[in-house]
C-alpha positions in Angstrom: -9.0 -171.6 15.2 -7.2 -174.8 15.6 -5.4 -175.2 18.9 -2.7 -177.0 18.9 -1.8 -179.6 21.7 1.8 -180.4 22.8 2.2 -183.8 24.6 5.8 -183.6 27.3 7.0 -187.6 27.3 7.9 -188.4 30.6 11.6 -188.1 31.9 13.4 -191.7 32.3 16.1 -191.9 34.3 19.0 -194.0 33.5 19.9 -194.9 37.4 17.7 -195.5 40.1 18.0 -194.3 43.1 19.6 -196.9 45.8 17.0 -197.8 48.4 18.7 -198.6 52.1 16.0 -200.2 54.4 16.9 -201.1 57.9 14.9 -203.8 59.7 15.0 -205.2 63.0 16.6 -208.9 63.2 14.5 -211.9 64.2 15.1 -214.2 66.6 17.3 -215.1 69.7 20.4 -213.6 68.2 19.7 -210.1 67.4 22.5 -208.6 69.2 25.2 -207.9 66.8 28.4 -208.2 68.8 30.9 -207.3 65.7 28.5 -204.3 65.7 28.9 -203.4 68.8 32.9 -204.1 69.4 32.9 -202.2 66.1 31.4 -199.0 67.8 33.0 -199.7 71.2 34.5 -195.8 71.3 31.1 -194.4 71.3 29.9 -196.8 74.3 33.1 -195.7 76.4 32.2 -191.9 75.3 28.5 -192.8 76.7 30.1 -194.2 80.0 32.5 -191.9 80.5 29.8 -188.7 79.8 26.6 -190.6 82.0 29.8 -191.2 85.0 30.2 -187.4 84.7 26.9 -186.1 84.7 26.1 -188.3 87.5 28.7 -186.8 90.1 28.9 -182.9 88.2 25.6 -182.6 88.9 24.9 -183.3 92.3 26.1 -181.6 95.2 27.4 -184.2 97.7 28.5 -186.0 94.6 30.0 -189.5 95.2 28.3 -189.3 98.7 25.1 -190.0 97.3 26.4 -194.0 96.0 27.3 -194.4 99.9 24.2 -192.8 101.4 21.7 -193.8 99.3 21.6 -197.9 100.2 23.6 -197.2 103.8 20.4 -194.9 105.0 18.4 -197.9 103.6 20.5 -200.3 105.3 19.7 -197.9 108.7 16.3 -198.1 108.8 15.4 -202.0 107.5 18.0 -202.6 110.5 16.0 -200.4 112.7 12.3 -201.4 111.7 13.2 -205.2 111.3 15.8 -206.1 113.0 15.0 -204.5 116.2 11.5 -203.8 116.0 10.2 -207.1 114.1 13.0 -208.7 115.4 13.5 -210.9 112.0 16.4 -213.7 112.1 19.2 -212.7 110.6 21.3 -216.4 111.4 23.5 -214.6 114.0 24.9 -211.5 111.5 24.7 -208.3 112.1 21.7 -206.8 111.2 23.5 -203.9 109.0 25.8 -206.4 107.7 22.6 -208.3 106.8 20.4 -206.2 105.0 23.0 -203.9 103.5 24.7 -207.5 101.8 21.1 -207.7 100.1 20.6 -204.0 99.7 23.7 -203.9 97.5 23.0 -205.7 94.4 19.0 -204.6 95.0 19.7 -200.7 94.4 22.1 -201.9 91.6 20.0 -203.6 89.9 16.6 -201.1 90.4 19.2 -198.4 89.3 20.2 -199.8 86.1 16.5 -200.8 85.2 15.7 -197.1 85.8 18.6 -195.9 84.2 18.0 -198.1 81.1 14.4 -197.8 80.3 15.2 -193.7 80.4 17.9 -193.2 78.7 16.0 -194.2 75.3 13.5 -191.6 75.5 15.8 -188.6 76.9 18.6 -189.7 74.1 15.5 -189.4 71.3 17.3 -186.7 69.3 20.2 -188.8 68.6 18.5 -192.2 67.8 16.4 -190.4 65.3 19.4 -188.6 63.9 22.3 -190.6 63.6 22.7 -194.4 62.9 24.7 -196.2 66.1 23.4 -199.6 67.6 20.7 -199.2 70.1 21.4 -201.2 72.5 24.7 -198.8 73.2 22.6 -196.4 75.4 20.9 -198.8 78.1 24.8 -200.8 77.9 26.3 -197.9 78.5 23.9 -196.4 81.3 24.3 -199.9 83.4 27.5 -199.7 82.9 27.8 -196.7 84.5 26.1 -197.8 87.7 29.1 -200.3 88.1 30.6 -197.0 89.6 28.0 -196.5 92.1 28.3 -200.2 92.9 31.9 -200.0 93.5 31.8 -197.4 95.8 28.9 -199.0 98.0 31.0 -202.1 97.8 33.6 -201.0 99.3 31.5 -199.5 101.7 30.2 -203.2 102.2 33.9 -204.4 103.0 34.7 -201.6 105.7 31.3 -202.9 107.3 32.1 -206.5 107.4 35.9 -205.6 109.1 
């Protein structure tokens, strides 16, 4: 008995199938601005949401921009300035430090804010194509709240 062997030719496509790869840029000018005025809705959205969050969740709210750097302010003026008794060229020692602890908690806030925002937004960077650099723009961004309420904070103590 003779067995007979049947040979399949392989399938050829007529059209290949597109290929989209995505690569990092190179150099000093990676930041796409067009890209990023093009998706300027979704940075507001992030603001606007991370602004939310910030005072929704917290139960003395808008307080917490105040108290935070003036209970700071409080004790540097109590441990150095009256204790240590560091120069402060004739200001008042509250004036003094809280001038400098102003733009410190700022800027320590947006660092923190930036660098973990990335990894809690995970889901969405995996999922859905947006600039990156929207989420630590738009989580500094948000501090400029915080700021603006210490700040004026900062004017009613220099008065």
């Amino acid at each position: 008995m003779a067995a007979t062997q049947t040979q399949v030719a392989p399938i050829r496509y007529t059209h290949e199938v597109p290929v989209v790869q995505i690569a990092a840029r190179r150099g000093w000018m990676a930041l796409d601005l067009g890209e990023l005025w093009a998706y300027r809705e979704l940075l507001y959205f992030f603001i606007w949401r991370d602004i939310k969050v910030r005072y929704k969740q917290t139960v003395i709210g808008a307080a917490w921009a105040v108290l935070q750097p003036l209970m700071t302010m409080l004790v540097f003026s109590l441990f150095f300035g009256m204790l240590a008794k560091i120069p402060s060229q004739g200001l008042p020692y509250p004036v003094f430090y809280y001038c400098a602890l102003l733009p410190w908690t700022y800027f320590a806030t947006a660092m923190q804010s930036a660098t973990n925002i990335v990894v809690e937004q995970q889901r969405v960077i995996t999922k859905v194509y947006f600039p990156r650099v929207v989420l630590p723009i738009a989580s500094v961004l948000s501090g400029l709240v915080d700021f603006a309420i210490a700040f004026g904070v900062f004017l009613a103590l220099m008065a």
